[in-house]
PQR file with spaces between the fields and no chain letter, atoms N, CA, C, O and H, PARSE charges and radii, in Angstrom:
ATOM       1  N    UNK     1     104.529   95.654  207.863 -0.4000 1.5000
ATOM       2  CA   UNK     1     103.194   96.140  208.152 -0.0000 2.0000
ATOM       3  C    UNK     1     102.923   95.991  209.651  0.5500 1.7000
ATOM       4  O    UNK     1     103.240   94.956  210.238 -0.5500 1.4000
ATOM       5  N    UNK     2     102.320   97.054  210.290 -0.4000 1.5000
ATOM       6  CA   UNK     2     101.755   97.019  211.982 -0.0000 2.0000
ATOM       7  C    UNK     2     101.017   96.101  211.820  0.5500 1.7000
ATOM       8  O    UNK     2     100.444   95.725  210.797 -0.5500 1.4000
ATOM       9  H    UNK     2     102.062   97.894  209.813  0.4000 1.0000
ATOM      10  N    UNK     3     101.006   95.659  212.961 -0.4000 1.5000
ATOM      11  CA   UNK     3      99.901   94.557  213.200 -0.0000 2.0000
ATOM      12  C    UNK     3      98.935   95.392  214.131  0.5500 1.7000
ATOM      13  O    UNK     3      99.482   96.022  215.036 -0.5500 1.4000
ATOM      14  H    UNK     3     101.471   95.964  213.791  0.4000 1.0000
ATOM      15  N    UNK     4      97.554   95.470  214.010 -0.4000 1.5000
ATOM      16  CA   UNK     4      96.666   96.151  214.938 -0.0000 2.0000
ATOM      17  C    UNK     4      96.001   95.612  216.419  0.5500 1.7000
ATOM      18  O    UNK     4      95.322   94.641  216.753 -0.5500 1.4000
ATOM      19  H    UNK     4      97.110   94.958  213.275  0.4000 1.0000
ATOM      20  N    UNK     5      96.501   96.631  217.015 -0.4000 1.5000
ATOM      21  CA   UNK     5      95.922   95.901  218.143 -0.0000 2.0000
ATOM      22  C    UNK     5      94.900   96.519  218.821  0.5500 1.7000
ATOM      23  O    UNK     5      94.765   97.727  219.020 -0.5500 1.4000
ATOM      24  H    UNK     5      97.052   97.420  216.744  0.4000 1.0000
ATOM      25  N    UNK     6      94.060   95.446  219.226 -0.4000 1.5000
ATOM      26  CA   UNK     6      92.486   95.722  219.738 -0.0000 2.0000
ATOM      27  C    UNK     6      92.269   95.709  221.438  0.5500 1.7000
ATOM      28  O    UNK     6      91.802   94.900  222.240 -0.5500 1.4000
ATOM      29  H    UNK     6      94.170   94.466  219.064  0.4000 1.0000
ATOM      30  N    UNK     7      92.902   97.132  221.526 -0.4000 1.5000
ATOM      31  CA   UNK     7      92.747   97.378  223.150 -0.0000 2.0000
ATOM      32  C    UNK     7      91.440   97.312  224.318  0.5500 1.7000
ATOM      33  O    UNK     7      91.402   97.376  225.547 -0.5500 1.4000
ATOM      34  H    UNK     7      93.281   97.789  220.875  0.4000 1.0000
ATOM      35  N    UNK     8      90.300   97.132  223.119 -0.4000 1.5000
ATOM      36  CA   UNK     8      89.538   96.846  224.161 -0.0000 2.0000
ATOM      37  C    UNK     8      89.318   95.491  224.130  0.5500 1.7000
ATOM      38  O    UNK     8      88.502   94.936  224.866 -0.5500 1.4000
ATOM      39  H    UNK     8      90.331   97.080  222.121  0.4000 1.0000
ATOM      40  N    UNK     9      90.106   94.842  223.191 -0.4000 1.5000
ATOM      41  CA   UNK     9      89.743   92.834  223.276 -0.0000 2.0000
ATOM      42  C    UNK     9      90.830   92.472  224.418  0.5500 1.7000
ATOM      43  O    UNK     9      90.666   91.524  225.187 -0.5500 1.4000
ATOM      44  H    UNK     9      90.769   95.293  222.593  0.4000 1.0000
ATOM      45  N    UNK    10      91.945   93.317  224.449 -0.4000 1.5000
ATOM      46  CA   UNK    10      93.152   93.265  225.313 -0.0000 2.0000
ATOM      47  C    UNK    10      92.570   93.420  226.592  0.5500 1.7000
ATOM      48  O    UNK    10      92.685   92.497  227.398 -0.5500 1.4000
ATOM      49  H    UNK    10      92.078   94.086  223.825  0.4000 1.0000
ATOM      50  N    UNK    11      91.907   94.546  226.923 -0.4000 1.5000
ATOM      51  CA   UNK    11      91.344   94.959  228.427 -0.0000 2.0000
ATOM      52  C    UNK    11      90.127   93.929  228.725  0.5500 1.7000
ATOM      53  O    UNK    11      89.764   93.580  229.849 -0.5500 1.4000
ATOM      54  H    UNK    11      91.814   95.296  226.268  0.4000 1.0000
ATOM      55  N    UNK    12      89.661   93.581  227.687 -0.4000 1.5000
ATOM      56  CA   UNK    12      88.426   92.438  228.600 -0.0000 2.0000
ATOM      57  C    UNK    12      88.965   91.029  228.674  0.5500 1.7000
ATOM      58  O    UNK    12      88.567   90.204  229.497 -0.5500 1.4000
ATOM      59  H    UNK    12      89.956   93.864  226.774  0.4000 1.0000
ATOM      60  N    UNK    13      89.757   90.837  227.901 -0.4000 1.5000
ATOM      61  CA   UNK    13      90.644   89.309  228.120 -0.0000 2.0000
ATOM      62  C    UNK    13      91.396   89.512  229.675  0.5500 1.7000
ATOM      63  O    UNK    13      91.474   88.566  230.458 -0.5500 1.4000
ATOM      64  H    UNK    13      90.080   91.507  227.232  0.4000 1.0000
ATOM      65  N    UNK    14      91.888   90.767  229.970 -0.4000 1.5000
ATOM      66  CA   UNK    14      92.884   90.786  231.055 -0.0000 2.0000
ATOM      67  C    UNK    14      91.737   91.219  232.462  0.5500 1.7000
ATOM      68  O    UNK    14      91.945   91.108  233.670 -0.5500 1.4000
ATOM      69  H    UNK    14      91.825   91.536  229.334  0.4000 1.0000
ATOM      70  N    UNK    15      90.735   91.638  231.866 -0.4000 1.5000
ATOM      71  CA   UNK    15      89.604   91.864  233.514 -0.0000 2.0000
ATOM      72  C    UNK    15      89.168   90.297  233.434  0.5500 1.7000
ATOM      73  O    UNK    15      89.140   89.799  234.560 -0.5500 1.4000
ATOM      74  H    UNK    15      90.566   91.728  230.884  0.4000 1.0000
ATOM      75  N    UNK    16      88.788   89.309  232.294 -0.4000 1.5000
ATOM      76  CA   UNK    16      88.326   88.440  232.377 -0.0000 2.0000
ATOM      77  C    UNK    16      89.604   87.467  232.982  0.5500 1.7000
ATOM      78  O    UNK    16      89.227   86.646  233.819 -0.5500 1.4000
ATOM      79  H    UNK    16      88.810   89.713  231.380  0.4000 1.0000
ATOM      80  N    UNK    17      90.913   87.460  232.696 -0.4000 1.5000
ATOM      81  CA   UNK    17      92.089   86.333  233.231 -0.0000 2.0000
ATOM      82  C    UNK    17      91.780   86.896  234.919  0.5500 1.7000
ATOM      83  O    UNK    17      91.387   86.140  235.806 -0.5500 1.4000
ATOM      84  H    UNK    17      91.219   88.127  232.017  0.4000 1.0000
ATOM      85  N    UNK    18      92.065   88.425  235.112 -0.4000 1.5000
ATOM      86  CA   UNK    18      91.966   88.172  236.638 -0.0000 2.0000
ATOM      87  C    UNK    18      90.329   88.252  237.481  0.5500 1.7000
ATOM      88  O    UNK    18      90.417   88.690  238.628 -0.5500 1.4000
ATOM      89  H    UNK    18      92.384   89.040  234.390  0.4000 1.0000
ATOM      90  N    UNK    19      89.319   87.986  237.155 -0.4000 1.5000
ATOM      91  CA   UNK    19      88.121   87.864  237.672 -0.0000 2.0000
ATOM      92  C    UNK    19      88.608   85.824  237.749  0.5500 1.7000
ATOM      93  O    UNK    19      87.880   85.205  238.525 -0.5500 1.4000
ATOM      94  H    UNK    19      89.247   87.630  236.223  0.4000 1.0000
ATOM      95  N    UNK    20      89.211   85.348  237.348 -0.4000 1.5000
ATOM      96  CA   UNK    20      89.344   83.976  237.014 -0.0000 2.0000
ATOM      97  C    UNK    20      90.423   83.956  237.927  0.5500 1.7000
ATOM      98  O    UNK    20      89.927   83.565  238.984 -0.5500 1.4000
ATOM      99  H    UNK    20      89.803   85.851  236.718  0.4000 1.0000
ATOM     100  N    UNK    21      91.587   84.159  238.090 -0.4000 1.5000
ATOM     101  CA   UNK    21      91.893   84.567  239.135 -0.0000 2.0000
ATOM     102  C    UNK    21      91.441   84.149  240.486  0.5500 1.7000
ATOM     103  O    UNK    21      91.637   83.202  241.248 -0.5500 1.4000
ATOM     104  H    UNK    21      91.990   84.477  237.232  0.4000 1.0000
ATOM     105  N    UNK    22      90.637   85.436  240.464 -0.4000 1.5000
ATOM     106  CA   UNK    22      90.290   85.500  242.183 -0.0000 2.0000
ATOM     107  C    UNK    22      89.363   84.524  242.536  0.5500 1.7000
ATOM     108  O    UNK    22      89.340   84.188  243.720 -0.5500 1.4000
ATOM     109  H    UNK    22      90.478   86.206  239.845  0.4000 1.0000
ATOM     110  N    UNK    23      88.552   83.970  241.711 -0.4000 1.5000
ATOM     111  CA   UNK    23      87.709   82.065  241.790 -0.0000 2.0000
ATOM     112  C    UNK    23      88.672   81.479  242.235  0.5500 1.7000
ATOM     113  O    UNK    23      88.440   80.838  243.260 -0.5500 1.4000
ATOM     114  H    UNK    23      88.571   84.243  240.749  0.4000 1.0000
ATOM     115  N    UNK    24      90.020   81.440  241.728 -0.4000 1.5000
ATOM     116  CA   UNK    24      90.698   80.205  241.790 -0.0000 2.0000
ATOM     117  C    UNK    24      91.880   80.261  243.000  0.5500 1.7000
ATOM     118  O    UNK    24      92.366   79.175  243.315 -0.5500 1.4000
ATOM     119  H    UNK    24      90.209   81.961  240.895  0.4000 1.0000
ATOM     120  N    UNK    25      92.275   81.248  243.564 -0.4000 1.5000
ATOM     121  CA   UNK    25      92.117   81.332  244.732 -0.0000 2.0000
ATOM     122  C    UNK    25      91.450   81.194  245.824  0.5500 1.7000
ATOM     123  O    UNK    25      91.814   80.775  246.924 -0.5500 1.4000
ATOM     124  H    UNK    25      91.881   82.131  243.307  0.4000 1.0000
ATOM     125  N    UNK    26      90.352   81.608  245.423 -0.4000 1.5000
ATOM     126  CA   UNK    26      88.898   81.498  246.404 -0.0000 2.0000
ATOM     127  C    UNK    26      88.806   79.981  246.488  0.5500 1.7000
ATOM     128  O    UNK    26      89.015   79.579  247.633 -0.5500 1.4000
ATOM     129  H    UNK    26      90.056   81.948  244.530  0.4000 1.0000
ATOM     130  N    UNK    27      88.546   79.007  245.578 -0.4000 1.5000
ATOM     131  CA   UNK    27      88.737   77.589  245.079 -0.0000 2.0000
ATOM     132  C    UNK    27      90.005   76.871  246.327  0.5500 1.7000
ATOM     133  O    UNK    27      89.889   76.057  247.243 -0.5500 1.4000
ATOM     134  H    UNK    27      88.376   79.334  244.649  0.4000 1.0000
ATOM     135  N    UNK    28      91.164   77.655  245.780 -0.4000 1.5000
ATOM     136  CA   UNK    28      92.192   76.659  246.528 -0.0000 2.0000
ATOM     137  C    UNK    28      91.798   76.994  248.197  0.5500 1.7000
ATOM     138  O    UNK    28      91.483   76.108  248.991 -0.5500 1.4000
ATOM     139  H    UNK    28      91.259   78.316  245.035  0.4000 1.0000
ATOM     140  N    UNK    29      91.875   78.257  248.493 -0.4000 1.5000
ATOM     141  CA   UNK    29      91.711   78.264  250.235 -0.0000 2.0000
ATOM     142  C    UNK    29      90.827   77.279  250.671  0.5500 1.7000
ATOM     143  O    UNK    29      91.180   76.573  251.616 -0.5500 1.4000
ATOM     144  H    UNK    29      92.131   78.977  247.847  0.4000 1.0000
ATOM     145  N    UNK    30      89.596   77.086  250.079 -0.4000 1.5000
ATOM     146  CA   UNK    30      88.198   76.303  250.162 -0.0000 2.0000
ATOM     147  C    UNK    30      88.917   75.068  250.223  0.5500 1.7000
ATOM     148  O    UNK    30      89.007   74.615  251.364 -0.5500 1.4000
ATOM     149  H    UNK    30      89.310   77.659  249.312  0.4000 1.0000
ATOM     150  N    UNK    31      89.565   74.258  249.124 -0.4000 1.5000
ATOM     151  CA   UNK    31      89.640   72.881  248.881 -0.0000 2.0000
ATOM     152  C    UNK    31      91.103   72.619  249.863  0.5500 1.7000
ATOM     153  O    UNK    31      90.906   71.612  250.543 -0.5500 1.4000
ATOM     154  H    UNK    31      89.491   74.627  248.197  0.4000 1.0000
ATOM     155  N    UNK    32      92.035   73.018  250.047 -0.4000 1.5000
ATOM     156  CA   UNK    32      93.051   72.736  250.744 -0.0000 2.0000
ATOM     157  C    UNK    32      93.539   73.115  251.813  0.5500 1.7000
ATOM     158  O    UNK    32      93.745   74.324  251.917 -0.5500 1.4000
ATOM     159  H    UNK    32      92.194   73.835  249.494  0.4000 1.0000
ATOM     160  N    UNK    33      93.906   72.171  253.023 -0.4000 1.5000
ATOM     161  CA   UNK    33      93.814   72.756  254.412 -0.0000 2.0000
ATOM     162  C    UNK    33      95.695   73.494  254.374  0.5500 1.7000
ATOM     163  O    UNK    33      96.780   72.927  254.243 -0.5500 1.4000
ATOM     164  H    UNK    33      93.738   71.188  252.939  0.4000 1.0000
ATOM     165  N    UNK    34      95.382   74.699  254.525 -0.4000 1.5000
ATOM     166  CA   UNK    34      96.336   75.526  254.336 -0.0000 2.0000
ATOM     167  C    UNK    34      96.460   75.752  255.849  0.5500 1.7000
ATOM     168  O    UNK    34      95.529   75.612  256.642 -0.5500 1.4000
ATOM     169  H    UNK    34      94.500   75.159  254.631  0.4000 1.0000
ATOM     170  N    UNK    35      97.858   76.160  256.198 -0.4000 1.5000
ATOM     171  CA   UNK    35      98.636   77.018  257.673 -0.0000 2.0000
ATOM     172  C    UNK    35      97.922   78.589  257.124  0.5500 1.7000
ATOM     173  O    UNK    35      97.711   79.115  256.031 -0.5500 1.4000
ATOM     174  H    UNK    35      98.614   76.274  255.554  0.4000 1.0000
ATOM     175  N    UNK    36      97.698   78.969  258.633 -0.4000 1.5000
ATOM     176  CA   UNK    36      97.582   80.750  258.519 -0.0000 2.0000
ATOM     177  C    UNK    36      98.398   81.545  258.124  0.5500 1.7000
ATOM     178  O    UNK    36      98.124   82.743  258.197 -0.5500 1.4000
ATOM     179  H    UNK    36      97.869   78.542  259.521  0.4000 1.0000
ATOM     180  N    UNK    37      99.642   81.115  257.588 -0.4000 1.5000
ATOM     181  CA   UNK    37     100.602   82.136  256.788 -0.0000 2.0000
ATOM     182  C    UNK    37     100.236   82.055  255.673  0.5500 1.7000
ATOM     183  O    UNK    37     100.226   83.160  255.130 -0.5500 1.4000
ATOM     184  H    UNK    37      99.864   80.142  257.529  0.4000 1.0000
ATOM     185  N    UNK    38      99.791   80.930  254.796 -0.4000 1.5000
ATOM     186  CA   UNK    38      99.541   81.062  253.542 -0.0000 2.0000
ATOM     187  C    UNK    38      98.009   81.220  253.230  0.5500 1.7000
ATOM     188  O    UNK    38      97.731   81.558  252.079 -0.5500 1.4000
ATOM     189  H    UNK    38      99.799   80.032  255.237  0.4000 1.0000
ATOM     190  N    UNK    39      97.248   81.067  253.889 -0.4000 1.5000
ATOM     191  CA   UNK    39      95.812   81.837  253.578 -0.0000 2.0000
ATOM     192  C    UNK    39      96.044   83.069  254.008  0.5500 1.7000
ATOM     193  O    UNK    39      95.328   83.865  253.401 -0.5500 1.4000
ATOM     194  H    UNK    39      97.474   80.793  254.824  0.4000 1.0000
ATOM     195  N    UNK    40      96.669   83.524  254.717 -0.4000 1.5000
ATOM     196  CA   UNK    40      96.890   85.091  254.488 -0.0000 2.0000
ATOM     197  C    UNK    40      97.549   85.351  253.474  0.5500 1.7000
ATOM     198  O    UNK    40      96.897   86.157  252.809 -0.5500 1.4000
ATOM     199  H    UNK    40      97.251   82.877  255.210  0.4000 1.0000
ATOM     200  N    UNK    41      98.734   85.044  252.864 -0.4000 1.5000
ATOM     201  CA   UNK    41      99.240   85.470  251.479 -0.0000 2.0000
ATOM     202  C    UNK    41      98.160   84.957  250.175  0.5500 1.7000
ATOM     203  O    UNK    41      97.989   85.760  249.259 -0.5500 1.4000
ATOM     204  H    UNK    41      99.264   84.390  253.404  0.4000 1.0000
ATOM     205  N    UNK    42      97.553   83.808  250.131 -0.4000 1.5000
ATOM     206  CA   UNK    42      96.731   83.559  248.843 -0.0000 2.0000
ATOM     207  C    UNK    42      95.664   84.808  249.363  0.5500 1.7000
ATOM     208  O    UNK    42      95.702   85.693  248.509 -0.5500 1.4000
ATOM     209  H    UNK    42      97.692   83.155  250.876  0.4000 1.0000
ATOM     210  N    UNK    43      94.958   85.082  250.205 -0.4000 1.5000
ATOM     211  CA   UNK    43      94.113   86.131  250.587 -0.0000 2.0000
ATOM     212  C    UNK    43      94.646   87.567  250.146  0.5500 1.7000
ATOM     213  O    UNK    43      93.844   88.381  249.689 -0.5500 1.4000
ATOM     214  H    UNK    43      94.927   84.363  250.899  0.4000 1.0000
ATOM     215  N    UNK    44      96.172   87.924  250.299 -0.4000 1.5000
ATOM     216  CA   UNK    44      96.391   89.202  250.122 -0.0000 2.0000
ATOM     217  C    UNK    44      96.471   89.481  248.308  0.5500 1.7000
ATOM     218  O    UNK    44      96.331   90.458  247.571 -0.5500 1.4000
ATOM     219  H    UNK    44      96.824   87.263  250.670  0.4000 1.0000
ATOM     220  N    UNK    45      96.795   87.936  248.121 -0.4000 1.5000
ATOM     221  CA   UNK    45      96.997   88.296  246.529 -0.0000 2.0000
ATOM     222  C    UNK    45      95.631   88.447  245.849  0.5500 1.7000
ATOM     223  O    UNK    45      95.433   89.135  244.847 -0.5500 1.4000
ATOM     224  H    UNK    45      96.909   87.143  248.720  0.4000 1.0000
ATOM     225  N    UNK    46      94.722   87.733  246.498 -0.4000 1.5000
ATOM     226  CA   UNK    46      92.702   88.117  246.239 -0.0000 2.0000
ATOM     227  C    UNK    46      92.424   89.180  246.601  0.5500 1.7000
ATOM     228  O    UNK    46      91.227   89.465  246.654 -0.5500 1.4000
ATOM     229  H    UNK    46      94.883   87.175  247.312  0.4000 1.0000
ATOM     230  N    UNK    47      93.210   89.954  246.903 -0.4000 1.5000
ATOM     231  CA   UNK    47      92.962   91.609  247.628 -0.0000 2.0000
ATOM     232  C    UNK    47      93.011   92.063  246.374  0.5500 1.7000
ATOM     233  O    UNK    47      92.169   92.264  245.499 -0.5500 1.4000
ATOM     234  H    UNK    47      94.182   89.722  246.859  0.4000 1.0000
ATOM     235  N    UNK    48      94.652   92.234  246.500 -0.4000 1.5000
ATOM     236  CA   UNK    48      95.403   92.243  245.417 -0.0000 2.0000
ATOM     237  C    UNK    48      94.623   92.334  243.602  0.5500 1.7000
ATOM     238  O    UNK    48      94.488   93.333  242.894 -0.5500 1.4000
ATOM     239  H    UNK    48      95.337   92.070  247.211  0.4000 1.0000
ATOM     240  N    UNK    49      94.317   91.168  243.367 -0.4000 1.5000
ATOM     241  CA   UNK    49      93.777   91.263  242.285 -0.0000 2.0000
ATOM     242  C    UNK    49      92.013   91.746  242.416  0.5500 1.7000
ATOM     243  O    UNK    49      91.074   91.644  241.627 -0.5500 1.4000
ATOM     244  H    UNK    49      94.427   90.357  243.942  0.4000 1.0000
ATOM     245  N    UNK    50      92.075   92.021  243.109 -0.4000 1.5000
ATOM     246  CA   UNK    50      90.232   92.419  243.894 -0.0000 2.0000
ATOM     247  C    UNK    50      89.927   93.787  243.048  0.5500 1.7000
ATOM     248  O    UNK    50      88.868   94.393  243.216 -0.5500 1.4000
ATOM     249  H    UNK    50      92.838   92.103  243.750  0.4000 1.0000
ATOM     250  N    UNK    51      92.104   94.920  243.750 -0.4000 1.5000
ATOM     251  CA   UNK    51      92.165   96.285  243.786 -0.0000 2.0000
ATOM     252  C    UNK    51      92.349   96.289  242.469  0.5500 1.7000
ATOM     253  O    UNK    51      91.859   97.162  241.752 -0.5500 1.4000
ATOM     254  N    UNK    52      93.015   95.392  242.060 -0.4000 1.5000
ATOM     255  CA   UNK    52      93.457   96.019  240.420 -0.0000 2.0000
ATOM     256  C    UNK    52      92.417   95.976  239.516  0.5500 1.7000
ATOM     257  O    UNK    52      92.453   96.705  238.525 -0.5500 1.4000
ATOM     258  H    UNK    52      93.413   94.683  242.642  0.4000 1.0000
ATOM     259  N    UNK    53      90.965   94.793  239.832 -0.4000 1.5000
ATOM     260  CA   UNK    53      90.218   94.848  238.791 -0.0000 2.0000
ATOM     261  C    UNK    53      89.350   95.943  238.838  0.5500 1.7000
ATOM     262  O    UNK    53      88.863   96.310  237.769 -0.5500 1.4000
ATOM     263  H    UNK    53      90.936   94.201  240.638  0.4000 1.0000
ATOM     264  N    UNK    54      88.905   96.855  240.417 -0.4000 1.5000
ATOM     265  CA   UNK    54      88.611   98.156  240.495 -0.0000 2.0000
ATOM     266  C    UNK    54      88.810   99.311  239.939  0.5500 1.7000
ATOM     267  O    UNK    54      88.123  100.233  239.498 -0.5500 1.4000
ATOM     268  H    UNK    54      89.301   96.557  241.286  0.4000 1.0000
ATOM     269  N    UNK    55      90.981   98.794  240.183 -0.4000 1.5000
ATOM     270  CA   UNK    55      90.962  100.619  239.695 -0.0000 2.0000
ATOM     271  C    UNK    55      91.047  100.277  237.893  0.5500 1.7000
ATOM     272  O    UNK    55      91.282  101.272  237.207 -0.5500 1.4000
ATOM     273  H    UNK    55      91.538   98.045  240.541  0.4000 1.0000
ATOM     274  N    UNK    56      90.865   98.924  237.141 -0.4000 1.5000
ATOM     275  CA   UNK    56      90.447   98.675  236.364 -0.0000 2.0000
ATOM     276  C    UNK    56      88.988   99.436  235.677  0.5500 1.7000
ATOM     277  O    UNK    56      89.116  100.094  234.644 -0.5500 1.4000
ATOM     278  H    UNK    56      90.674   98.117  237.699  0.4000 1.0000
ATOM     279  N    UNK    57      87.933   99.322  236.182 -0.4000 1.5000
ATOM     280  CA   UNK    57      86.658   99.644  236.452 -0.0000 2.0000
ATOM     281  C    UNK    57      86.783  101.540  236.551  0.5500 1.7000
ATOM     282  O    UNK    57      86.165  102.300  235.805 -0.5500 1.4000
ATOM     283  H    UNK    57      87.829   98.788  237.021  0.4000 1.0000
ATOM     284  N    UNK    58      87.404  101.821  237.273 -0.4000 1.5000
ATOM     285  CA   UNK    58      87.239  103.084  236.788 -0.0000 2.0000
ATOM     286  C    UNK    58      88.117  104.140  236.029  0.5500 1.7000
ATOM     287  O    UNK    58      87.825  105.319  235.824 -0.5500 1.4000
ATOM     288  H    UNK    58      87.906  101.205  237.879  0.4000 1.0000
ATOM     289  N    UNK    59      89.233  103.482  235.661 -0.4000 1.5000
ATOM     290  CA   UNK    59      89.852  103.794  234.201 -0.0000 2.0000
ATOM     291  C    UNK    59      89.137  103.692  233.274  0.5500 1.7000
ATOM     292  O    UNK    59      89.051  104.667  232.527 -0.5500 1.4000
ATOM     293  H    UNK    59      89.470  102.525  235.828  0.4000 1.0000
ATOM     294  N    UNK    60      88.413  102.561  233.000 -0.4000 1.5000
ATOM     295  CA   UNK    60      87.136  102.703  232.345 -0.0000 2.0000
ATOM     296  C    UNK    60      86.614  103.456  232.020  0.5500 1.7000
ATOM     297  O    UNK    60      86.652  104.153  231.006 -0.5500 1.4000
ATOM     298  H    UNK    60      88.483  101.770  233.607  0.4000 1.0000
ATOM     299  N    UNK    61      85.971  103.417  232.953 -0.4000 1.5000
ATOM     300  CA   UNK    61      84.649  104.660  233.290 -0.0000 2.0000
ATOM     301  C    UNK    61      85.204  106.108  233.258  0.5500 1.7000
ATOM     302  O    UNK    61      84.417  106.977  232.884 -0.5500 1.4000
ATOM     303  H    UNK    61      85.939  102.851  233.776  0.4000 1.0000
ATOM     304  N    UNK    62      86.718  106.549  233.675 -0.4000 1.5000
ATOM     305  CA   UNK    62      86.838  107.758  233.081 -0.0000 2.0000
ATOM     306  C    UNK    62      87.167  107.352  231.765  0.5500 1.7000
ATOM     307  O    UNK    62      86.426  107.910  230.956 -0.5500 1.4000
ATOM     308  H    UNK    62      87.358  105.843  233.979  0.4000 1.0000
ATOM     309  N    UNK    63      87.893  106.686  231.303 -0.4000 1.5000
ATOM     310  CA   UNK    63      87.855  106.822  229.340 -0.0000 2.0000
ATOM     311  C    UNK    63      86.385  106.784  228.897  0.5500 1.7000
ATOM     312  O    UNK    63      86.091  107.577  228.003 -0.5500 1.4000
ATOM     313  H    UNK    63      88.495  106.232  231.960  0.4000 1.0000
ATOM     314  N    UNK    64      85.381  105.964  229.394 -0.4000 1.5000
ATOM     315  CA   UNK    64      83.850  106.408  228.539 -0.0000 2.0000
ATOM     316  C    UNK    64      83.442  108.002  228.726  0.5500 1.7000
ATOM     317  O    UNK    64      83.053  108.767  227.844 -0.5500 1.4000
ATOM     318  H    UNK    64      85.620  105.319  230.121  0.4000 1.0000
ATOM     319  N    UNK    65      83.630  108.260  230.038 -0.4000 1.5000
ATOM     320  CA   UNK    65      83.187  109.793  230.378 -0.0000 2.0000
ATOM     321  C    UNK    65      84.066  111.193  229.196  0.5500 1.7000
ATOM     322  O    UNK    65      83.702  112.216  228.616 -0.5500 1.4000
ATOM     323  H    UNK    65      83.946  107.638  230.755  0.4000 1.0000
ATOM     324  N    UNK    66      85.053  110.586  229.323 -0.4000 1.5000
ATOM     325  CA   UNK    66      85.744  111.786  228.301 -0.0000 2.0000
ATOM     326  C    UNK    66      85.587  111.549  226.866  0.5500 1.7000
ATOM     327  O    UNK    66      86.130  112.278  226.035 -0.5500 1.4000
ATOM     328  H    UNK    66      85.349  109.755  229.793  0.4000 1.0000
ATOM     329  N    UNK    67      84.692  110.317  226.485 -0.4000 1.5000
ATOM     330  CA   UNK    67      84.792  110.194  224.791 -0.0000 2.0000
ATOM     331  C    UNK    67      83.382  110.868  224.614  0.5500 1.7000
ATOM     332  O    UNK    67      83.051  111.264  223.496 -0.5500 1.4000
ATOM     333  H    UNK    67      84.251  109.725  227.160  0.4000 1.0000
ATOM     334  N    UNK    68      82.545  111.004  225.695 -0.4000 1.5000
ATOM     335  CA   UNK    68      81.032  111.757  225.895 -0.0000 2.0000
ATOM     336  C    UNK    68      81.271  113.326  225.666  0.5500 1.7000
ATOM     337  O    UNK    68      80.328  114.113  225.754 -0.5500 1.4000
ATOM     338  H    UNK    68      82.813  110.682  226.602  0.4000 1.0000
């Protein structure tokens, strides 16, 4: 038997892991005195997960627009 899977419990667990994420980056730069090579890489990966939860956001928003 398939097991069913619930793509929109899937898509808000995975906007919710990386919105958690980018806190906890934000968190470490704040709490630990880091060299400028690596607050630029923890920074690019807060980009990083910044862009993906965007183009997140409007994949979205075109799947609501076309079920209208």
């Amino acid at each position: 038997m398939e097991k069913h899977i619930d793509h929109k419990e899937c898509w808000n667990e995975l906007s919710t892991w990386i919105s958690k994420s980018i806190t906890y980056l934000k968190e470490i730069e704040k709490e630990q005195k880091l060299d400028d090579d690596s607050k630029l890489r923890l920074r690019q990966k807060e980009l990083n997960y910044q862009n993906t939860l965007q183009k997140m956001r409007e994949l979205e928003n075109i799947f609501h627009s076309l079920k209208e």
